[in-house]
C-alpha positions in Angstrom: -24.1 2.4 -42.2 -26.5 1.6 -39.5 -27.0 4.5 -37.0 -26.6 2.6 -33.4 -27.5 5.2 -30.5 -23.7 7.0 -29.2 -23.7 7.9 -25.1 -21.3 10.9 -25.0 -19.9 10.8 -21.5 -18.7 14.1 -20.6 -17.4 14.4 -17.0 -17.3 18.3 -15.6 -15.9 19.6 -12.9 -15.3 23.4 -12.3 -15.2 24.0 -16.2 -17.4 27.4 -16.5 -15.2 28.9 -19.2 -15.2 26.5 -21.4 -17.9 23.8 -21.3 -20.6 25.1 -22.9 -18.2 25.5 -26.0 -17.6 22.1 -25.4 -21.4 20.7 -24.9 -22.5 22.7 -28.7 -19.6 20.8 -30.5 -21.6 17.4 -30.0 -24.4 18.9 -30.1 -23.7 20.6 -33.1 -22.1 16.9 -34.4 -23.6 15.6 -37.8 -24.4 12.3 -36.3 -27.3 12.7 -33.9 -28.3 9.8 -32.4 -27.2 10.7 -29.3 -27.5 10.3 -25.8 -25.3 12.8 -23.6 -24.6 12.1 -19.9 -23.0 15.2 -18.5 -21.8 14.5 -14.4 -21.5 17.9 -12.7 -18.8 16.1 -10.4 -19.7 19.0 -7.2 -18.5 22.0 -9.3 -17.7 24.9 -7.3 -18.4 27.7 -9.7 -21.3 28.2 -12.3 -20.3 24.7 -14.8 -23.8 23.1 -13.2 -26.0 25.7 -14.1 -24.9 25.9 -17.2 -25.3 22.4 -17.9 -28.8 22.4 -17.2 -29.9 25.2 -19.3 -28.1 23.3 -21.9 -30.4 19.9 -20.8 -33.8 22.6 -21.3 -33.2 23.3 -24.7 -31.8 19.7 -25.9 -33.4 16.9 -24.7 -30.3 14.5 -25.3 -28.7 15.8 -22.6 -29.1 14.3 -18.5 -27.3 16.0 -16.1 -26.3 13.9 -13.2 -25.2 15.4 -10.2 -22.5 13.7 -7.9 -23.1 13.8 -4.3 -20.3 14.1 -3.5 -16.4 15.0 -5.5 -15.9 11.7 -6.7 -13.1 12.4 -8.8 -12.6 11.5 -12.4 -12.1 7.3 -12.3 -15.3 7.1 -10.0 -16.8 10.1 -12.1 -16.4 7.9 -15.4 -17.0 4.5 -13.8 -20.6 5.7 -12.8 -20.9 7.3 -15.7 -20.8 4.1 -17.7 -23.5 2.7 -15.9 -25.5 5.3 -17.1 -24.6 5.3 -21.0 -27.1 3.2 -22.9 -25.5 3.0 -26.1 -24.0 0.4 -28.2 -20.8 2.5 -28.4 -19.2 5.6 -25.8 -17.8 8.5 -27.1 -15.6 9.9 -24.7 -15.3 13.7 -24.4 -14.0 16.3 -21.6 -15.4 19.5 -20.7 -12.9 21.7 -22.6 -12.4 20.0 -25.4 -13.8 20.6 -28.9 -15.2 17.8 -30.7 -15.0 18.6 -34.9 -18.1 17.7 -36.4 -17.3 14.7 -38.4 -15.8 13.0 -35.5 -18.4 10.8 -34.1 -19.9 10.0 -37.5 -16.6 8.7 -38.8 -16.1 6.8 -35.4 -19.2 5.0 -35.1 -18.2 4.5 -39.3 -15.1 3.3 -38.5 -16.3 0.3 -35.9 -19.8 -0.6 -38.1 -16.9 -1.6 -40.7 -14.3 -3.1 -38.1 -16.0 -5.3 -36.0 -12.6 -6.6 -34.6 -12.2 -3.5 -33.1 -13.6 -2.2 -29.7 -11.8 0.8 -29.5 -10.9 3.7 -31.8 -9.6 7.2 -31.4 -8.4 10.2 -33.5 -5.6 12.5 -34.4 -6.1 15.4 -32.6 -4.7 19.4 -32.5 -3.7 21.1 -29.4 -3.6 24.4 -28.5 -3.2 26.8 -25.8 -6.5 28.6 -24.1 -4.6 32.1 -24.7 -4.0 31.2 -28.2 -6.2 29.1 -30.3 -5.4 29.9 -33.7 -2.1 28.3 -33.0 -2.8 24.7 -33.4 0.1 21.8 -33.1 -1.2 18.6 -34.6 -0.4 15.6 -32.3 0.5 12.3 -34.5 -0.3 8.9 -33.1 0.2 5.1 -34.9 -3.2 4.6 -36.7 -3.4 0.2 -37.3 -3.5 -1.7 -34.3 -0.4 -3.7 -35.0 1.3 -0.7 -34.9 -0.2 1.2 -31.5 0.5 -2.1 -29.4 4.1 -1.1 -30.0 3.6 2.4 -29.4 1.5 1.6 -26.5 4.3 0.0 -24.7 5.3 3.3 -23.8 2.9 5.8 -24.5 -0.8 6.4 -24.6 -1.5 6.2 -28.4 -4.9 6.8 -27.8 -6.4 10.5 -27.7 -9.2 9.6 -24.6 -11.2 12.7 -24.8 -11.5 11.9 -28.8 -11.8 7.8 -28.2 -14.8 6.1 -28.7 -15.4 2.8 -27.4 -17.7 -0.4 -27.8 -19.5 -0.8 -24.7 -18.9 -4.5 -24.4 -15.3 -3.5 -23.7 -16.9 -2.9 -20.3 -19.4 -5.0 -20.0 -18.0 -8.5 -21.6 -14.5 -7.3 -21.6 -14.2 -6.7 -17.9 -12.3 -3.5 -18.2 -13.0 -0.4 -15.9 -11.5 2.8 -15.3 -9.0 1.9 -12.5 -8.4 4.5 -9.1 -4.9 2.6 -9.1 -3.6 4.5 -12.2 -4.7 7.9 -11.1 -4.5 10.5 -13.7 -3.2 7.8 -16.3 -6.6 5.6 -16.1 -6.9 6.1 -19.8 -3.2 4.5 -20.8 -3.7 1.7 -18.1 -7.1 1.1 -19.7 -5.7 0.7 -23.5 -2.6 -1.4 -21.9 -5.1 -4.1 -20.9 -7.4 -3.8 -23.9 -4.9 -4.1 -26.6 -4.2 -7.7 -24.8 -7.8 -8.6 -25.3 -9.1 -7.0 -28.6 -8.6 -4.4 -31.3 -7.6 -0.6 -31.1 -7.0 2.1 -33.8 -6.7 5.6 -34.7 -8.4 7.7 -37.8 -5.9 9.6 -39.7 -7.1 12.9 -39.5 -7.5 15.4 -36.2 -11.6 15.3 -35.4 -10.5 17.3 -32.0 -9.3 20.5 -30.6 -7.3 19.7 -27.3 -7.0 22.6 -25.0 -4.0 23.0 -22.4 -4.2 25.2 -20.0 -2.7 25.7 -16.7 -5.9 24.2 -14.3 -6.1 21.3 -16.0 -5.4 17.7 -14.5 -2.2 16.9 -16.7 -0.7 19.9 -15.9 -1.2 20.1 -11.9 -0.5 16.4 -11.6 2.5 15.8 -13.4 4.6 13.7 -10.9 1.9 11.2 -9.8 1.0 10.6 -13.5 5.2 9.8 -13.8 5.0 7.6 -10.9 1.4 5.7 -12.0 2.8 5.3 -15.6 5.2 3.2 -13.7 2.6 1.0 -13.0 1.0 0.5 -16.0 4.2 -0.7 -17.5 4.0 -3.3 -15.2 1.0 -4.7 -17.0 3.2 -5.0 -20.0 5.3 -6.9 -17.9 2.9 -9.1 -17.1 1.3 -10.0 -20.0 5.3 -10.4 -22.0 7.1 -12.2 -19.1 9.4 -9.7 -17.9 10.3 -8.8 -14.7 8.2 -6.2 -12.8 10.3 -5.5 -9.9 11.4 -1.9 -9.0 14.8 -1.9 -10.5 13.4 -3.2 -13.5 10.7 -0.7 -14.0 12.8 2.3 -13.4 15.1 0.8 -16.8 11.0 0.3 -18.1 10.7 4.0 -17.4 13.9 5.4 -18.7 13.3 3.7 -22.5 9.4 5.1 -22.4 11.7 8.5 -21.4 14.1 8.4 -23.5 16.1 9.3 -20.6 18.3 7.1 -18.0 17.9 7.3 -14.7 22.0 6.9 -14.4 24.7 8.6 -16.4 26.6 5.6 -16.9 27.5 3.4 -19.6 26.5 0.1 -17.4 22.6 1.7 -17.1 22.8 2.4 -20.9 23.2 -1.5 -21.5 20.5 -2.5 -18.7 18.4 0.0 -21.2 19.7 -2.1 -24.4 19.1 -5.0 -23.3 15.3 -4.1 -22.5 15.0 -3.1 -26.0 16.6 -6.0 -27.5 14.4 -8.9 -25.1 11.4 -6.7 -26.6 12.4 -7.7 -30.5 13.3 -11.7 -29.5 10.1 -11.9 -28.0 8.2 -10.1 -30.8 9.7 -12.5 -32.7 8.6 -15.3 -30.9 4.7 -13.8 -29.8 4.0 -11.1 -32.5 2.2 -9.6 -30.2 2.8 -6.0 -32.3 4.3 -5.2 -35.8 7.7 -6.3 -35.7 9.2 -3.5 -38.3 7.4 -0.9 -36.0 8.8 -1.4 -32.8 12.4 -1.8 -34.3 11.7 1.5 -36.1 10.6 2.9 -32.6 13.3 1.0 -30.6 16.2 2.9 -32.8 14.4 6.4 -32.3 14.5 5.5 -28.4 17.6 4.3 -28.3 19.2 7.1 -30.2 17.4 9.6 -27.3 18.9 7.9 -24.8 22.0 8.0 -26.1 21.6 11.6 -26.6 20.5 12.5 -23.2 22.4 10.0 -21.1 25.4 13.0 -19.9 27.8 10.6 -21.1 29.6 13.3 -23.8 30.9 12.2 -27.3 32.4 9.0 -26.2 28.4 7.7 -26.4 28.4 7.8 -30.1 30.3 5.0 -30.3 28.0 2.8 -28.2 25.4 4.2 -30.1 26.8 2.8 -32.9 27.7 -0.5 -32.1 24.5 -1.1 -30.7 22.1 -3.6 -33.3 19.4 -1.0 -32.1 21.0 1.6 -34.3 19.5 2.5 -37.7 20.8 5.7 -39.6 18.3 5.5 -42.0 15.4 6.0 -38.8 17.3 9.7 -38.1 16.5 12.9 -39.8 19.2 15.5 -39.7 17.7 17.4 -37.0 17.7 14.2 -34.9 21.4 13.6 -35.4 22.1 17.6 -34.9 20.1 17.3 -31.6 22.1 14.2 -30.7 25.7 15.8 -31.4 24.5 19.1 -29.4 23.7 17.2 -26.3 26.6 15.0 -26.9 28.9 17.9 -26.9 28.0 19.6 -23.9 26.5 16.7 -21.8 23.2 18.7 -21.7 21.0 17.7 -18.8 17.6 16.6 -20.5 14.9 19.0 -18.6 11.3 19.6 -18.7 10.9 23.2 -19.7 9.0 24.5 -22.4 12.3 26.6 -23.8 14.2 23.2 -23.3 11.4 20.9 -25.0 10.6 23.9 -28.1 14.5 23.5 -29.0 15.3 20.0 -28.5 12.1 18.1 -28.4 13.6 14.2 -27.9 
């Protein structure tokens, strides 16, 4: 394997508890050809002096100072400017990085030179509690995340690690448009113009906590992933108008917008243009996004308030594979079914039925 110099661009803002744990888990990485661009983006508490007693002892390390709060897309545009590397690893201030993850990244893309962009599996877990891990499963073959990516980020960003010329001769850049999903709008548009994957195993500890970006932004990260759905639009030939995008929305969801057996077919029929023109572009791994279409469709069925009478339109539906369903997917299904449960967002709600 050659050994091509890795910028790690690691944005901060207001991150005193936990980013100098952060910094010593790439520093502490067993590939060291690094360079390390830390951007203090006008931290109010102690994050920037911290950072630059890290830069005294470890010469890979530049601090860069923002001006003024430019916020994460500007943070990581300007950042990019700065990385010198062939490749960027991506990592945030309170995240932990594994040791073997850059090495087997920068492994991973000397072998695929198709591919401009790959990520890893990743565990999460609670600042309170971090023995308690949940590991978080994505598609790992490209054929199979441009499915998955339809709806969903597939790509871990603070684990990704990405070939510079997907910047540079690419064109791609963080956009301010997708606010707080930048990362899923920038995949979206890559996967149209080269190669992403995923390596099997979790190389990263993902910490959630309550100040974090996901977690205070929820709502305008609902509404933006309406927009990056729109570049899937674009690029399959389907509509993009606002009707259209809320049926988009409610198959990513797994959850209609309407109670009614006419939304439910709009939602179908989504699903179903997807396969014909799959079938006619194979622009993703056909069995895949059947295989995901059923799951999605079984959801919405589930949550759609419409009571037992769904199962049969569940059923008649081509979108409908038994084999796809475990019997805690059918038991969650007849549950909701039964009482017309309301699908909601709390953790009680999600720990219980989590479709």
């Amino acid at each position: 394997m050659n050994n091509p110099l890795v910028s790690v661009l690691m944005p901060c803002y207001n991150a005193e508890k936990y980013v100098e744990e952060s910094m010593n888990s790439i520093l502490n990485q067993a590939y060291t050809n690094l360079q390390i661009i830390a951007i203090n983006d006008c931290s109010t508490d102690s994050t920037g002096r911290i950072l630059h007693e890290l830069a005294r002892k470890d010469s890979r390390i530049t601090v860069v100072e923002n001006g003024e709060n430019l916020k994460l897309v500007k943070t990581l545009n300007k950042g990019v400017c700065f990385c010198e590397g062939e490749y960027i690893a991506r990592m945030d201030a309170d995240d932990i990085s594994l040791p073997a993850r850059i090495e087997k990244e920068v492994a991973f893309l000397e072998r695929n030179r198709d591919h401009d962009i790959v990520s890893t599996l990743f565990y999460a877990f609670r600042a309170g509690n971090p023995r308690k891990r949940n590991l978080h499963r994505s598609p790992l073959k490209n054929e199979e995340l441009r499915a998955y990516l339809l709806f969903k980020s597939g790509i871990c960003h603070p684990a990704a690690m990405i070939r510079k010329r997907v910047f540079t001769e690419l064109g791609l850049t963080f956009e301010a448009e997708y606010l707080h999903v930048e990362d899923y709008a920038l995949w979206s548009e890559a996967m149209y113009k080269t190669k992403l994957a995923n390596i099997g195993e979790p190389l990263l500890l993902y910490r959630v906590h309550r100040s974090q970006v996901s977690s205070l932004n929820e709502e305008l990260q609902f509404e933006n992933r309406k927009k990056v759905f729109k570049i899937h639009c674009d690029h399959l030939g389907l509509p993009a108008d606002d009707d259209f995008i809320d049926i988009y929305s409610s198959v990513a969801e797994c959850v209609p917008l309407l109670s009614s057996f006419k939304y439910l077919d709009k939602c179908e029929a989504l699903m179903l243009s997807l396969i014909r023109i799959n079938r006619d572009k194979l622009f993703c791994d056909g069995m895949y996004l059947e295989y995901m279409l059923s799951v999605h469709w079984l959801r919405l069925c589930a949550n759609s308030r419409l009571g037992l009478k769904v199962l049969r339109r569940l059923k008649d539906s081509p979108l409908y594979r038994k084999e796809n369903y475990t019997s805690r997917d059918l038991a969650i299904l007849y549950t909701k079914c039964a009482f017309k449960l309301k699908y909601k967002k709390s953790l009680i709600y999600k720990l219980v039925f989590r479709q």
